[in-house]
MMTF fields as JSON, N, C-alpha, C and O atoms, coordinates in Angstrom:
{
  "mmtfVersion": "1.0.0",
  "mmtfProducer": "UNKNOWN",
  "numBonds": 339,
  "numAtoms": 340,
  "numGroups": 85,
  "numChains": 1,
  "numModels": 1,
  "chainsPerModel": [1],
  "groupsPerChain": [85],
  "chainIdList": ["A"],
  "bondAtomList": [4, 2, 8, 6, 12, 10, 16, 14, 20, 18, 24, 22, 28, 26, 32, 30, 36, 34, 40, 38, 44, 42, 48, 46, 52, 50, 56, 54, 60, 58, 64, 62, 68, 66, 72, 70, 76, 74, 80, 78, 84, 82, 88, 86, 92, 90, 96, 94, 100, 98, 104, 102, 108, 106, 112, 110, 116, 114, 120, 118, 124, 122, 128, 126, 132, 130, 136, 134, 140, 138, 144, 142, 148, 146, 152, 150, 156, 154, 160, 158, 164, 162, 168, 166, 172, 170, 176, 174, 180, 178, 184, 182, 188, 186, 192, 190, 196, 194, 200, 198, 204, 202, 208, 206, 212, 210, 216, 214, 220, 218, 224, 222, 228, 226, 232, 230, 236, 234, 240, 238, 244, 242, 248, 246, 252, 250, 256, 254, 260, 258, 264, 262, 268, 266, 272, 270, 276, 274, 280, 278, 284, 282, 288, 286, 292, 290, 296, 294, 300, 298, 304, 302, 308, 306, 312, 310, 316, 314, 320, 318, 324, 322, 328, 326, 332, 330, 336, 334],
  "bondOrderList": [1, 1, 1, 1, 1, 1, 1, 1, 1, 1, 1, 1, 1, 1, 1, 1, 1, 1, 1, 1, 1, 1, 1, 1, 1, 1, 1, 1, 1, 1, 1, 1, 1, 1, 1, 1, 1, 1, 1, 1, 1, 1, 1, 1, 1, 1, 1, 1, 1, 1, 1, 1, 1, 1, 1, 1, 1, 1, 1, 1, 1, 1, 1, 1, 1, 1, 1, 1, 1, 1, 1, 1, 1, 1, 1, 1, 1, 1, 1, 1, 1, 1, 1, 1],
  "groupList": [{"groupName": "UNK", "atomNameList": ["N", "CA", "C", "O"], "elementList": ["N", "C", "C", "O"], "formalChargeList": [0, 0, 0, 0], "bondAtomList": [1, 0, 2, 1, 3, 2], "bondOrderList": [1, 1, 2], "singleLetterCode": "X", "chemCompType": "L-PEPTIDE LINKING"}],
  "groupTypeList": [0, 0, 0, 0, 0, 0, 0, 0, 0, 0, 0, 0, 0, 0, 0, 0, 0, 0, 0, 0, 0, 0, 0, 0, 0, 0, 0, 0, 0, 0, 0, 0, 0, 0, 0, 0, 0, 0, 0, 0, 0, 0, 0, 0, 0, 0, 0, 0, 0, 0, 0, 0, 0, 0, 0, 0, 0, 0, 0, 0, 0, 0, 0, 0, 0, 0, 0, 0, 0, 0, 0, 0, 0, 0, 0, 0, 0, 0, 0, 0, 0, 0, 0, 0, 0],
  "groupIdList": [1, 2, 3, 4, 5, 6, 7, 8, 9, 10, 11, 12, 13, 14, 15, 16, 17, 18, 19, 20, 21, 22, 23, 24, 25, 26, 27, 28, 29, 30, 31, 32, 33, 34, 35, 36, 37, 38, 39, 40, 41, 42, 43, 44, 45, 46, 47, 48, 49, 50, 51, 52, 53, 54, 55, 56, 57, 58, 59, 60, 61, 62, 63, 64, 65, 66, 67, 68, 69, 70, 71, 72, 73, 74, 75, 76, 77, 78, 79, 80, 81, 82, 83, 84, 85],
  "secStructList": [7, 7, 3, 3, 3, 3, 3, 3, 7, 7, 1, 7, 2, 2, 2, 2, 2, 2, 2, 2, 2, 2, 2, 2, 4, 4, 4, 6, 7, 7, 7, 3, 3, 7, 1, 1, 3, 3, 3, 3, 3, 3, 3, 3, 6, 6, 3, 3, 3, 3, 3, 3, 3, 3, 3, 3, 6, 6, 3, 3, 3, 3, 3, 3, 3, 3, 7, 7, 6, 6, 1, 7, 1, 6, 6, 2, 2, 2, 2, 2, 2, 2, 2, 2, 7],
  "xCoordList": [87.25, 87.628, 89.142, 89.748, 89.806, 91.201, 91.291, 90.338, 92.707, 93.366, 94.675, 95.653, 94.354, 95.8, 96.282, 95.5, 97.605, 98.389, 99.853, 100.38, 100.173, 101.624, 102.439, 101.966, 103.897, 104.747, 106.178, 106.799, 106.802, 107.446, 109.014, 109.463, 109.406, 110.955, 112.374, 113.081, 112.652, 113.825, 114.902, 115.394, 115.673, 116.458, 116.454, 115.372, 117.645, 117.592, 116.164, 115.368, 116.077, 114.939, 115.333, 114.641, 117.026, 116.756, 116.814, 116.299, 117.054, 117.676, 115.537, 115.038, 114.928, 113.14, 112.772, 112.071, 113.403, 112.185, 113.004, 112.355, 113.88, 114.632, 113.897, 113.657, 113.702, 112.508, 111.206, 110.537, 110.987, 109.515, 109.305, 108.441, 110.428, 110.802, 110.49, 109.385, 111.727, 111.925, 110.626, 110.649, 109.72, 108.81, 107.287, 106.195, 107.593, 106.153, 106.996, 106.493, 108.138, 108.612, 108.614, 108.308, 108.833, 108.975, 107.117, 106.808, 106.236, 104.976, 104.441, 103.309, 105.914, 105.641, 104.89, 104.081, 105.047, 104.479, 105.715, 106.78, 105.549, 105.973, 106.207, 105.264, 107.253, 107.504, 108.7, 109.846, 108.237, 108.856, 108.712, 107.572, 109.58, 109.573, 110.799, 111.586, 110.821, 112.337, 111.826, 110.772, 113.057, 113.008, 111.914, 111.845, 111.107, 109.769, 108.645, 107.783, 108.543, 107.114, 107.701, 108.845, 106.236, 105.926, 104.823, 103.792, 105.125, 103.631, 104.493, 105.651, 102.927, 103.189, 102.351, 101.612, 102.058, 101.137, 101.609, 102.566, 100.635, 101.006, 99.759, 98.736, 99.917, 99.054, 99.024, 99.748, 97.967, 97.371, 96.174, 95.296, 95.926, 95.191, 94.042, 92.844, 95.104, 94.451, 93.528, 92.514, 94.321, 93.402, 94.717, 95.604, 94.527, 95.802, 95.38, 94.243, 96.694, 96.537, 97.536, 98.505, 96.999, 97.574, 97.583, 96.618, 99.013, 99.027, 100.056, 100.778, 100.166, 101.3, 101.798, 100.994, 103.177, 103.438, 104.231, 104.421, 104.659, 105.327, 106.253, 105.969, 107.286, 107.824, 108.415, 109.164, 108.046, 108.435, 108.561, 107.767, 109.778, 110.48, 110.607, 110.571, 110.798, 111.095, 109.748, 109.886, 108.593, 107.373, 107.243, 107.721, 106.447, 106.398, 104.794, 104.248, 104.3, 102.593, 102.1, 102.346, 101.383, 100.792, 99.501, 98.876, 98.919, 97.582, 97.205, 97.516, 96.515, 96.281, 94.901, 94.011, 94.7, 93.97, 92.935, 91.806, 93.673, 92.423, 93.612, 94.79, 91.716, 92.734, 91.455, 90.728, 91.652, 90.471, 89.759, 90.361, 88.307, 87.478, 87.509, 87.442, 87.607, 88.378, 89.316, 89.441, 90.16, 91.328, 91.583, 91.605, 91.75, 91.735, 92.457, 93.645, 92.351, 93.503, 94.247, 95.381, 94.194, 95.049, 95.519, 96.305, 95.308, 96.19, 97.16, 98.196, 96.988, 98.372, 99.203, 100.387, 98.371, 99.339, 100.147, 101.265, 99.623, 100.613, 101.446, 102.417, 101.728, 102.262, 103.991, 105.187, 102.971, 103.907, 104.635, 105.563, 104.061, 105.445, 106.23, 107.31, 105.965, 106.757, 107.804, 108.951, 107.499, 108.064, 109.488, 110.549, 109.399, 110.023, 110.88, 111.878, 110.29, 110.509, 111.825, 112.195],
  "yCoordList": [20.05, 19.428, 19.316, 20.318, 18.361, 18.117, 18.103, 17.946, 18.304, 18.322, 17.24, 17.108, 16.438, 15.658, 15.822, 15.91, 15.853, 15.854, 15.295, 14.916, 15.393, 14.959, 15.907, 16.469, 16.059, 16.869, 15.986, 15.38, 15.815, 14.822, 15.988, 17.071, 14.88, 15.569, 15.423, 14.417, 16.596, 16.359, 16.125, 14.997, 17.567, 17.163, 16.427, 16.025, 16.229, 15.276, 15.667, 16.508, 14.761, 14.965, 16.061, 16.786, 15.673, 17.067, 18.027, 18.984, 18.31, 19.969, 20.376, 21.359, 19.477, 19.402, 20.072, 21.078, 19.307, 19.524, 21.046, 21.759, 21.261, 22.26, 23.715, 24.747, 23.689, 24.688, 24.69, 25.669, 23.005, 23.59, 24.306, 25.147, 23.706, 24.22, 25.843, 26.329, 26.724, 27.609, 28.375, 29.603, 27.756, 28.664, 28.386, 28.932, 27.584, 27.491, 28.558, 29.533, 28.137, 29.474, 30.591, 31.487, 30.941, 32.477, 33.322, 34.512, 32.079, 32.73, 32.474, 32.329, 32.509, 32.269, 31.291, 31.365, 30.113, 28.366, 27.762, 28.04, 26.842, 25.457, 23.912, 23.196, 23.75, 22.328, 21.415, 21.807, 20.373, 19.239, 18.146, 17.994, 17.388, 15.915, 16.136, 17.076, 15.025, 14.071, 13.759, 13.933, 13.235, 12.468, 11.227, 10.541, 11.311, 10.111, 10.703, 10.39, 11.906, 11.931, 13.349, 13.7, 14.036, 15.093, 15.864, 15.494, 17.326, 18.034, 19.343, 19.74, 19.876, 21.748, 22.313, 21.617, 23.906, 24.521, 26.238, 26.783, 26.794, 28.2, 28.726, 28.091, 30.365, 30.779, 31.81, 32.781, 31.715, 32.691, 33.206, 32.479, 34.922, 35.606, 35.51, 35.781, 34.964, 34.72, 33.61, 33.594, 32.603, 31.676, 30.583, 30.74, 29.379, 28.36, 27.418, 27.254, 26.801, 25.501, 24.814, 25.282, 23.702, 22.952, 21.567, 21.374, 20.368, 19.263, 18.568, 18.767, 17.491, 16.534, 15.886, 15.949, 15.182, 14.727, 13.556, 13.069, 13.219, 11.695, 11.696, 12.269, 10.866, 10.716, 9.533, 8.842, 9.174, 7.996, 7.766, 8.122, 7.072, 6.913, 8.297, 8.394, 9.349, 10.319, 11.569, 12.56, 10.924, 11.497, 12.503, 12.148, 13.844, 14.069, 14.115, 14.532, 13.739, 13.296, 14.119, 13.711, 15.311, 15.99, 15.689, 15.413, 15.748, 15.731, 17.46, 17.683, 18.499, 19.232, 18.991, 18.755, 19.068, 18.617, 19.628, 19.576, 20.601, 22.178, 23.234, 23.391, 23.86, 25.07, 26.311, 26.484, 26.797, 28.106, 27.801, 27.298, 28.009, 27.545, 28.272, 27.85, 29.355, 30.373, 29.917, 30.337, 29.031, 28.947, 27.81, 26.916, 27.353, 26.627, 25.466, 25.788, 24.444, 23.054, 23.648, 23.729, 24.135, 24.239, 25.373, 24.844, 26.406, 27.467, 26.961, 27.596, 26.149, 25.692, 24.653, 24.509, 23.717, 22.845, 24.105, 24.531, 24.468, 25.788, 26.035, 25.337, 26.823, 27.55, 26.708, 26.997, 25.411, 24.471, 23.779, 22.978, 24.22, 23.772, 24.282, 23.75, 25.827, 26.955, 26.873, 26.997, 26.623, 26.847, 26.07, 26.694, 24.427, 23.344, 22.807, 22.086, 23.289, 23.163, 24.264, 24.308],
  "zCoordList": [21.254, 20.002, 19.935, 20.313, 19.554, 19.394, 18.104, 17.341, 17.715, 16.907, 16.651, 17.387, 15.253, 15.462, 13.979, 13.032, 13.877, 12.444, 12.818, 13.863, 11.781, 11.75, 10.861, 9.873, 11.357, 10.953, 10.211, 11.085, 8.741, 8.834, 9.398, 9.024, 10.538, 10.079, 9.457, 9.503, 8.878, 8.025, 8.668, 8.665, 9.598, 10.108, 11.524, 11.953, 12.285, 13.515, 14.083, 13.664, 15.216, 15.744, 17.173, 17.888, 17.11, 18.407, 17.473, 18.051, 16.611, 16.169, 16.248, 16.794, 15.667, 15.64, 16.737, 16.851, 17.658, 18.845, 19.541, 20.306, 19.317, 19.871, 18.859, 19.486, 17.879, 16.554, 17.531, 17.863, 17.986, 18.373, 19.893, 20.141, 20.974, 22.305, 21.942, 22.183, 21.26, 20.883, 20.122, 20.035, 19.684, 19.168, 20.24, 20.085, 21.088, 22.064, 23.243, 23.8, 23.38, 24.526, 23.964, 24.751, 22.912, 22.218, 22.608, 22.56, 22.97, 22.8, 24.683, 25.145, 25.447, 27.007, 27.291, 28.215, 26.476, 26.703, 27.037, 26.486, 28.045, 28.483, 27.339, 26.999, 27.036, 26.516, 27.375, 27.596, 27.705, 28.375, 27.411, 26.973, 27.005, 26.715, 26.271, 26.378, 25.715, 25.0, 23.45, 22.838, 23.158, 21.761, 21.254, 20.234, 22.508, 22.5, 22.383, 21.562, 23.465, 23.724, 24.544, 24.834, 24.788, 25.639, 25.441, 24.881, 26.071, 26.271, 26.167, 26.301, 25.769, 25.365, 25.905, 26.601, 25.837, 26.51, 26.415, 26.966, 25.574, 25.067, 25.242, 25.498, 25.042, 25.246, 24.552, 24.769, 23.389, 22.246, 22.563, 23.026, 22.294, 22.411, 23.879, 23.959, 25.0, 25.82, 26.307, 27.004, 25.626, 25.371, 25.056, 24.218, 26.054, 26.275, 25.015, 24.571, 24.523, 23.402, 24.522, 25.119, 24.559, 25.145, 24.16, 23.421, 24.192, 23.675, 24.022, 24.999, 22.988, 23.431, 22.093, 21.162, 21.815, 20.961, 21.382, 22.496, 20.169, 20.145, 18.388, 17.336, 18.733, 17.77, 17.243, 17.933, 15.723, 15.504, 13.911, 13.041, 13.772, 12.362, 11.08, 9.853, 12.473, 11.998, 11.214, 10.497, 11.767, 12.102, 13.674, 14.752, 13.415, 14.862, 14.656, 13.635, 15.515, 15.539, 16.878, 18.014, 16.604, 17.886, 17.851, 16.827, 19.327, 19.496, 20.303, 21.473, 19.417, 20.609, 20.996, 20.179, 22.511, 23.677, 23.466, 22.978, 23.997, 24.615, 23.351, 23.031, 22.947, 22.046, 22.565, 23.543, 21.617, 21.284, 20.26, 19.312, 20.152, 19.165, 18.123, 16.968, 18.446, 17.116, 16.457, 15.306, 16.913, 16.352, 15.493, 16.339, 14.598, 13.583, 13.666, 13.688, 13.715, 13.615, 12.736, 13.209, 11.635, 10.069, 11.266, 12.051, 11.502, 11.951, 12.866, 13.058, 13.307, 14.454, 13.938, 14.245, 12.913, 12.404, 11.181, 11.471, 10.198, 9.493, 10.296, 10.004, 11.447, 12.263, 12.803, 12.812, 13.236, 13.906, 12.694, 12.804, 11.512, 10.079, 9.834, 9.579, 9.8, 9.622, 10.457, 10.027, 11.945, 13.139, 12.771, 12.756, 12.431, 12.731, 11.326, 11.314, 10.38, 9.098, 8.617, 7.444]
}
């Protein structure tokens, strides 16, 4: 099951993606992309979330791919507001 939402952002979009870099590495996950597009990949309770995003008119729009079924769309989109917000 995937997950998609959107995050609006306030400030720049690097200071954004640099909140979200910083909080998928803080949890020993991988983020690559740019100011367009990219991919993530963390790993909670033993158990990988993996996704990708994109950004546009100051929207960041993730899709996550593979999560944990335990784990809630709302719990990662919350998380990833807190994070970036």
């Amino acid at each position: 099951m995937s997950c998609n939402f959107e995050i609006p952002v306030k400030d720049n979009v690097d200071a954004a993606l640099e909140k979200a870099r910083k909080a998928v590495e803080s949890q020993n996950g991988t983020f690559t992309g740019d100011n367009n597009s990219g991919s993530f990949e963390l790993n909670v309770f033993g158990n990988f979330i993996k996704g990708s995003y994109t950004i546009k008119d100051q929207m960041l729009n993730l899709e996550i791919t593979d999560k944990p079924f335990f784990v809630p769309c709302n719990m990662i989109e919350s998380f990833l507001m807190k994070q970036i917000s």
